[in-house]
C-alpha positions as CSV (number, residue, x, y, z in Angstrom):
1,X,-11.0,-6.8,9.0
2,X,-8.4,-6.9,6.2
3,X,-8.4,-10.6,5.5
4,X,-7.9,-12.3,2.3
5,X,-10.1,-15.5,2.0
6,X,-8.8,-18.8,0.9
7,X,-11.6,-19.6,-1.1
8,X,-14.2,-18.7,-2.7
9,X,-17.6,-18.4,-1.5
10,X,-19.7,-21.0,-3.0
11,X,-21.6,-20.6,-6.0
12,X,-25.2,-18.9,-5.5
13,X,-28.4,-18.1,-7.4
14,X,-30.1,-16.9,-4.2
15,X,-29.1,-14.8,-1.1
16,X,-27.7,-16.0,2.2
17,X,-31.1,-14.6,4.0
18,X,-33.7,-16.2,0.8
19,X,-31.6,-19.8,1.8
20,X,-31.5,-20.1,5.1
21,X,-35.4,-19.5,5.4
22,X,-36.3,-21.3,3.0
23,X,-33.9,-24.3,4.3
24,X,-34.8,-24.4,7.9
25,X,-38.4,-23.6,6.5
26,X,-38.1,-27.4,3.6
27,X,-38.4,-25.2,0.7
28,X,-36.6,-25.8,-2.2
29,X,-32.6,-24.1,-2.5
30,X,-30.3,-23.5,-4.6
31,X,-27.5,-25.3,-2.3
32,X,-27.3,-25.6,1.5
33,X,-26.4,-23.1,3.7
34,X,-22.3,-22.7,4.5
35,X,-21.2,-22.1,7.5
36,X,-19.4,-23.6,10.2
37,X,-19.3,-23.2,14.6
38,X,-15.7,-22.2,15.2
39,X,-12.6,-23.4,16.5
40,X,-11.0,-24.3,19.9
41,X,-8.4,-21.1,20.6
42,X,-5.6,-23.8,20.4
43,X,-6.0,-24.2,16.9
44,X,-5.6,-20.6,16.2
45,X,-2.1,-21.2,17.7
46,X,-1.4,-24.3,16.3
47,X,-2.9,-24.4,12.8
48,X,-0.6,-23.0,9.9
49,X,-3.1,-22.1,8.8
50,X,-4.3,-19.9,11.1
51,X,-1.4,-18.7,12.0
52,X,0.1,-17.8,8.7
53,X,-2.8,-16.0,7.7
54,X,-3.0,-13.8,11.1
55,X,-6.3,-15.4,12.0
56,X,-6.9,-15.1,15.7
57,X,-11.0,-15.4,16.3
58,X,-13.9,-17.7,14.7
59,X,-14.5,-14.1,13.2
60,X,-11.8,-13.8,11.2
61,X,-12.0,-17.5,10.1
62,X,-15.2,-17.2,8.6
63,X,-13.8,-15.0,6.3
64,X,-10.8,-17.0,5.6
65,X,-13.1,-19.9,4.3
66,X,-15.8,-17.2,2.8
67,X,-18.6,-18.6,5.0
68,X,-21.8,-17.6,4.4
69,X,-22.6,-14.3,6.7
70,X,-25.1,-15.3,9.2
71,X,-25.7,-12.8,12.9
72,X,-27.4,-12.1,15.6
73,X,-28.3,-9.3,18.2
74,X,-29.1,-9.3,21.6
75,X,-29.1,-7.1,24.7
76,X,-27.8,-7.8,28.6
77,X,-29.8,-11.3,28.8
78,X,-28.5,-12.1,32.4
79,X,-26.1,-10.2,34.6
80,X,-25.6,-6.1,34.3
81,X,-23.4,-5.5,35.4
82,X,-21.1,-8.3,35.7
83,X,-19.8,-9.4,38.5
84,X,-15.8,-8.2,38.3
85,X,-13.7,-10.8,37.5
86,X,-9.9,-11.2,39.5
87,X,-7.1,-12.9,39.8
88,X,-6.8,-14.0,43.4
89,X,-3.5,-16.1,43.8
90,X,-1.5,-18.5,41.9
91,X,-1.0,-22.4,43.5
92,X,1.5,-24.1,41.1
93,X,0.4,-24.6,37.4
94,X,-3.3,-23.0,38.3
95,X,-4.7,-19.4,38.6
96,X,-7.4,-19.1,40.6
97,X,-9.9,-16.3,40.1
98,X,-13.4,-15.1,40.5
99,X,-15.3,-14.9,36.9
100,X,-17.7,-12.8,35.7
101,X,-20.8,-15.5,37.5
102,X,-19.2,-14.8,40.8
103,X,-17.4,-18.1,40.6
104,X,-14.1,-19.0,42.7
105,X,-12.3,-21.2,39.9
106,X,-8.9,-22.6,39.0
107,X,-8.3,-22.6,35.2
108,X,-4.7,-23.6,33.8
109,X,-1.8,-20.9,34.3
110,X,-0.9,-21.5,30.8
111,X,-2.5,-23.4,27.4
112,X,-6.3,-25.2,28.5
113,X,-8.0,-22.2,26.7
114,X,-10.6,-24.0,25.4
115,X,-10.6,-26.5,29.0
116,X,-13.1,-26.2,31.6
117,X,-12.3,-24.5,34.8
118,X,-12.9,-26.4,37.9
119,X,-15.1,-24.5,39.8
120,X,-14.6,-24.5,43.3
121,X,-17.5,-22.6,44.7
122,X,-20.4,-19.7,43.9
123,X,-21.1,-16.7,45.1
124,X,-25.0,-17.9,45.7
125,X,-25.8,-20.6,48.0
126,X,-28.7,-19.0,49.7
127,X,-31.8,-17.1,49.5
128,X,-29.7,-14.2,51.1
129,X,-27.0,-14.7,48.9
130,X,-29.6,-14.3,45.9
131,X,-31.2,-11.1,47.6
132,X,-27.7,-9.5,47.7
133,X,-26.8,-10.7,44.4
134,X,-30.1,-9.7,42.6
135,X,-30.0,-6.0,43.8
136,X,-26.4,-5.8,42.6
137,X,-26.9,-7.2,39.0
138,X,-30.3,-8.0,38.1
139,X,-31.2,-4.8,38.1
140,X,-33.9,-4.0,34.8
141,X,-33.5,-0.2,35.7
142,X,-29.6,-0.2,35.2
143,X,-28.5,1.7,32.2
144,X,-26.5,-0.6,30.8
145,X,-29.6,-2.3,29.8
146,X,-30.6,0.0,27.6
147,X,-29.7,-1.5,23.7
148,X,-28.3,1.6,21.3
149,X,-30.4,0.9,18.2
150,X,-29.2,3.8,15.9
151,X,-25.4,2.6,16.7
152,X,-26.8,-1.5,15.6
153,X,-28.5,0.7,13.1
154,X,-25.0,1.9,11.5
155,X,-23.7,-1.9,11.2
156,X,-26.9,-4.1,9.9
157,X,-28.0,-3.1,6.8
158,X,-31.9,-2.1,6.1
159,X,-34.1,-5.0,6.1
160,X,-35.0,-4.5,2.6
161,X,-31.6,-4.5,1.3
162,X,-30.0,-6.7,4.0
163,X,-28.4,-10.1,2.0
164,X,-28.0,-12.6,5.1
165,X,-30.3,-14.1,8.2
166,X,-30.4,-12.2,11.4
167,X,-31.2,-13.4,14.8
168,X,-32.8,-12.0,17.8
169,X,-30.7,-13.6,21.2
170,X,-33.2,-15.4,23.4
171,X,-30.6,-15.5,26.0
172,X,-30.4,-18.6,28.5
173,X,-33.3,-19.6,30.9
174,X,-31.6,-22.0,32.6
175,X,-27.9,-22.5,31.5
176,X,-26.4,-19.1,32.9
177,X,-28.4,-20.3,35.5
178,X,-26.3,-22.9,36.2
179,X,-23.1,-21.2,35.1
180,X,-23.9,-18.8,38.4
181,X,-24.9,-21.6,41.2
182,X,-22.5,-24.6,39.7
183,X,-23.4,-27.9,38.4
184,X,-24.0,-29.5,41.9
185,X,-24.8,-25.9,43.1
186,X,-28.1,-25.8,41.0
187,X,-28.7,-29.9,41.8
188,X,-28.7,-29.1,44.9
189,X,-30.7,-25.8,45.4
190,X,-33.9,-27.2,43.0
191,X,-34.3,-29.2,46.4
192,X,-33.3,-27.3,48.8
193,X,-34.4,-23.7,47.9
194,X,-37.2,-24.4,44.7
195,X,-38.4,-20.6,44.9
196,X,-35.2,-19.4,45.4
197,X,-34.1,-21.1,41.6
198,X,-37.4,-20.0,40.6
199,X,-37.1,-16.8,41.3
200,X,-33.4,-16.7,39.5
201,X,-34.9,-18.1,35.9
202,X,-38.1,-15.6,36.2
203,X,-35.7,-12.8,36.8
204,X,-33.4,-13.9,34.0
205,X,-36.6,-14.5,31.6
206,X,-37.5,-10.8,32.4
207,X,-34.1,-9.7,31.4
208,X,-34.5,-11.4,28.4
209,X,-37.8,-10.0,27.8
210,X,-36.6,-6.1,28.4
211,X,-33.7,-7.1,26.1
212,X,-36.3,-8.5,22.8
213,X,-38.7,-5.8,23.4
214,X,-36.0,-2.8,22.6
215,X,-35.3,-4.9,19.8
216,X,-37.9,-6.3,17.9
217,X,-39.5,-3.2,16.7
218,X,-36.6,-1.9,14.8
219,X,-35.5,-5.3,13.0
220,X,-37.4,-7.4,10.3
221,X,-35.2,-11.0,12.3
222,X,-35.3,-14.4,10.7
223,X,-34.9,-16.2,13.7
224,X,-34.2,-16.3,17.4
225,X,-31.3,-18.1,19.1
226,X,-30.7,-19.3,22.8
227,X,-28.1,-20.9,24.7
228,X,-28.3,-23.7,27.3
229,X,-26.1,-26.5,27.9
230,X,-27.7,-28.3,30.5
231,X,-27.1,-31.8,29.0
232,X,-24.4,-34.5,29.5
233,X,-23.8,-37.5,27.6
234,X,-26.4,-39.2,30.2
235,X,-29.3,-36.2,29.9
236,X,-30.3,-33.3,31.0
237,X,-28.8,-32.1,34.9
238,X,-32.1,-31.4,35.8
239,X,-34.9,-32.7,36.4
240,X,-37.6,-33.1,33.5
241,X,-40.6,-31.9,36.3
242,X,-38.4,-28.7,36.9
243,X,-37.4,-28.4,33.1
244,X,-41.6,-28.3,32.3
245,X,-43.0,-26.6,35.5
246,X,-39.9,-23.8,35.5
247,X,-38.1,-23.7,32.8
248,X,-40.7,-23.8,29.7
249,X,-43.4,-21.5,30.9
250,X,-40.7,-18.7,30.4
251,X,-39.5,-20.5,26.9
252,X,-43.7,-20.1,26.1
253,X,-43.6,-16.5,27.3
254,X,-40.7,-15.5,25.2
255,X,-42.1,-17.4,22.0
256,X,-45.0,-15.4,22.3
257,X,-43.1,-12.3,21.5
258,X,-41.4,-14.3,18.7
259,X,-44.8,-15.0,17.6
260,X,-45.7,-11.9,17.6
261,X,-43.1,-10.5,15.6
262,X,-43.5,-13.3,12.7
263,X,-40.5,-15.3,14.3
264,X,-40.8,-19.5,13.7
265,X,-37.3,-20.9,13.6
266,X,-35.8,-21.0,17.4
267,X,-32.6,-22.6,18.1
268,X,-30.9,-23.4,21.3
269,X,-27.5,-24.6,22.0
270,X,-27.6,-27.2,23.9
271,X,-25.0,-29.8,24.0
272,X,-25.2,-33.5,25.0
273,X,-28.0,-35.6,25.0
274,X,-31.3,-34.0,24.9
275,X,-33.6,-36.5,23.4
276,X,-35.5,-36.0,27.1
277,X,-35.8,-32.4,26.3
278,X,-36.9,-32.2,23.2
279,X,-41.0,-32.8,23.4
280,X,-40.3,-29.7,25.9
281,X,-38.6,-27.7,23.6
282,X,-41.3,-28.6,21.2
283,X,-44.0,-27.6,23.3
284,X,-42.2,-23.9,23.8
285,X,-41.0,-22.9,20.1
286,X,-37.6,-24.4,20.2
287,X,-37.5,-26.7,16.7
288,X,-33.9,-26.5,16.3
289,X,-31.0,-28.2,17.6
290,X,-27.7,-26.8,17.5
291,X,-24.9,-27.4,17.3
292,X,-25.7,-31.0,18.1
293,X,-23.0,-33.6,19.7
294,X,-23.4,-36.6,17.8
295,X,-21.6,-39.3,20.2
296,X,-23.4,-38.2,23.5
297,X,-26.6,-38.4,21.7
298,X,-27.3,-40.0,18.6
299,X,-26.9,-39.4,14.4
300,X,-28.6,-35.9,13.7
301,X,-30.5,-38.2,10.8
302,X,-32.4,-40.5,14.0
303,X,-34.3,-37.1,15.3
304,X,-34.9,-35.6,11.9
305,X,-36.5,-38.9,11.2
306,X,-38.9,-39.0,14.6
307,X,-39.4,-36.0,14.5
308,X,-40.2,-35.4,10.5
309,X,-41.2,-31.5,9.7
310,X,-41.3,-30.5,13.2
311,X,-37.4,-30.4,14.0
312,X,-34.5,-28.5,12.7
313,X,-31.1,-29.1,13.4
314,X,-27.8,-27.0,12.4
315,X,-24.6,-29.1,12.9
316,X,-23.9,-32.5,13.6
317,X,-21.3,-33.8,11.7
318,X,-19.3,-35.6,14.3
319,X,-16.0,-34.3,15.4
320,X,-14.2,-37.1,15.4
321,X,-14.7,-38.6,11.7
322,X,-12.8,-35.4,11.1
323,X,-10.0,-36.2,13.1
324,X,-9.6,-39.9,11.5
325,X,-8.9,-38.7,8.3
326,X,-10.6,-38.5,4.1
327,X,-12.0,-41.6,4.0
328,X,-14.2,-41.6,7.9
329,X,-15.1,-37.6,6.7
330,X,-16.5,-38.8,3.4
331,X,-18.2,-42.0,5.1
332,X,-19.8,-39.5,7.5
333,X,-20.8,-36.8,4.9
334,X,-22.5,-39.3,2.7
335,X,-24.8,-40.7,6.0
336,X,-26.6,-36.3,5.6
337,X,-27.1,-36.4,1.8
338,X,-30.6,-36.9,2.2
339,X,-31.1,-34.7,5.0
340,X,-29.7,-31.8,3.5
341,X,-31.1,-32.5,0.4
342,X,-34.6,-32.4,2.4
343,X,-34.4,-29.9,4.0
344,X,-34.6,-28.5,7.7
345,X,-30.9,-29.3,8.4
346,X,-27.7,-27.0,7.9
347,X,-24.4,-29.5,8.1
348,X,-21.5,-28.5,10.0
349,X,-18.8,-29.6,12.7
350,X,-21.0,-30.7,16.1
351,X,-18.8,-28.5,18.1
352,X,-16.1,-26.0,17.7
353,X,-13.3,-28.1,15.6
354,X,-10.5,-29.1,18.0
355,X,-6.8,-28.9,17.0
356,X,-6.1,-32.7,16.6
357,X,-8.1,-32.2,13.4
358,X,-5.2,-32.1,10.6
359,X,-5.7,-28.8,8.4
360,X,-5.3,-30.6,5.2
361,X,-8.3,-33.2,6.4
362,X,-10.0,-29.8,7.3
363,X,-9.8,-28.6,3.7
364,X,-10.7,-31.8,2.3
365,X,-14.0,-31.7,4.4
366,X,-14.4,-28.4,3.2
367,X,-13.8,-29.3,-0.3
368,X,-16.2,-32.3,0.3
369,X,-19.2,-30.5,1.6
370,X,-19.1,-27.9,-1.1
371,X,-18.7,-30.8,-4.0
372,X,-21.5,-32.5,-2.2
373,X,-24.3,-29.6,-0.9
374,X,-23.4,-26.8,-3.2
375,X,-23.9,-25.9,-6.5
376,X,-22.6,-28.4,-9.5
């Protein structure tokens, strides 16, 4: 990418890779980790910033700001191949189309990038729907399962000589999960078809599995990463007997291989409020949060405290101190001094950063967090 960065990367007396272990792991640093989650696509449109500078991806941005370099590798986790997604007709200001889940959607004919379609129905809704389904794109034989190491090879330096943290993707027990059957899809079928569901997180955990095991034995990783987002601002969507009788037996099996492979930090994004989850997450190898909602759950600062040198968390600095401007961005800032300062906790925006945020409040909090978790 030929971009020119706006700043300068923060001072350093130890690499990206020697900080972020020894941060998520409460050892000493020489300044905290920088990095932050992204943007909405709306402000890649309608920040000057942006714009002016060509940026068109979080990719990109990163290197605008000169963020520390942090990545991570994974394999086909959950469908392979994906269903084909269409355009099926247009009905005023909507498009509606069937995504890469097999979902019949409306999304916005124009703008609402970064909105949530409204789903209208899934392609699963019964065992026999599964069945069909499962032959189709679950197949563990298909060769687009098959990872090209030497080609990763070619792009991630030697693990001797490699200068940043690298992950291994974990992949999405039970989020993609509900991606597939729909929010009240997957309510409903936990009650109305349990082996069915079952059967669709134990086939996804053994994707995962074929995924980590072409992977770990080429690549030294510093940590694993997982995706759910089964939480709203009132918990999880699913019940906590589900979450510990389905859901963590595959988290344990997959930790094992982590294990295995001298892998201890495990994050999972998972937004909302999952305080109910966490003792869960706990129990399977999860110990880090990310990239932590603030206002549908609580200050990161509450959890760090309860759960003292278990938890990690990556994020939470709320979203919406950045939109009010300096003086609610500093307010905010100075409430994670001493969690930053302790270790166990990387600070950055709790979501991607939506476009109300004013670029010039932007590089103040940029400014801010640099003066106040990097180098003097």
């Amino acid at each position: 990418m030929n971009i020119t960065p706006i700043r300068k990367p923060w001072k350093s007396a130890m690499t990206g890779r020697e900080r972020f272990n020894n941060q998520m792991h409460y050892k000493a640093v020489d300044r905290s980790f920088n990095m932050e989650f992204g943007y909405w696509d709306e402000n890649f449109t309608q920040w000057d910033l942006f714009v002016n500078n060509g940026i068109k991806t979080n990719e990109e941005a990163d290197i605008l700001f000169a963020f520390d370099r942090i990545d991570v590798l994974g394999g086909a986790n959950f469908m392979s191949p994906p269903i084909q997604s269409r355009e099926l007709e247009i009905k005023g200001d909507k498009r509606v189309i069937i995504n890469e889940d097999g979902l019949l959607a409306e999304v916005p004919l124009e703008g609402g990038g970064s909105s949530i379609p409204h789903y209208l129905k899934s392609s699963i809704t019964t065992p026999e729907d599964w069945k069909k389904v499962k032959e189709e794109h679950f197949n563990l034989k298909h060769p687009s399962r098959i990872i090209d190491i030497e080609a990763i090879r070619k792009k991630i330096p030697a693990d001797n000589t490699r200068d940043f943290p690298l992950g291994i993707s974990c992949g999405s027990m039970i989020g993609k999960v509900r991606d597939m059957l729909t929010f009240e899809g997957l309510a409903y079928a936990t009650y109305d078809y349990p082996e069915m569901v079952e059967d669709i997180v134990e086939t996804t955990c053994q994707c995962t599995e074929y995924a980590m095991d072409q992977l770990l034995p080429h690549f030294k990783f510093d940590y694993a990463s997982g995706w759910e987002d089964i939480c709203f601002n009132h918990g999880p969507i699913v019940s906590l007997d589900f979450f510990r009788d389905v859901v963590v037996p595959r988290y344990k099996r997959l930790n094992k291989k982590l294990k295995a492979h001298g892998i201890d930090i495990w994050y999972t994004d998972c937004d909302g409020d999952v305080r109910p989850l966490i003792p869960y997450f706990l129990e399977s190898g999860i110990n880090c949060l990310f990239p932590y909602e603030v206002n549908s759950c609580t200050h990161p600062g509450e959890l760090l405290d309860q759960y003292d040198g278990e938890l990690r968390i990556m994020g939470g600095v709320d979203k919406m101190r950045l939109g009010e401007g300096p003086e609610a961005i500093k307010a905010y800032l100075k409430t994670l001094e001493k969690y930053v300062a302790k270790g166990g906790y990387i600070p950055f925006c709790d979501h991607r950063c939506p476009p109300n945020v004013k670029t010039a409040d932007y590089l103040y909090y940029l400014d801010l967090k640099e003066k106040m978790f990097g180098m003097e």
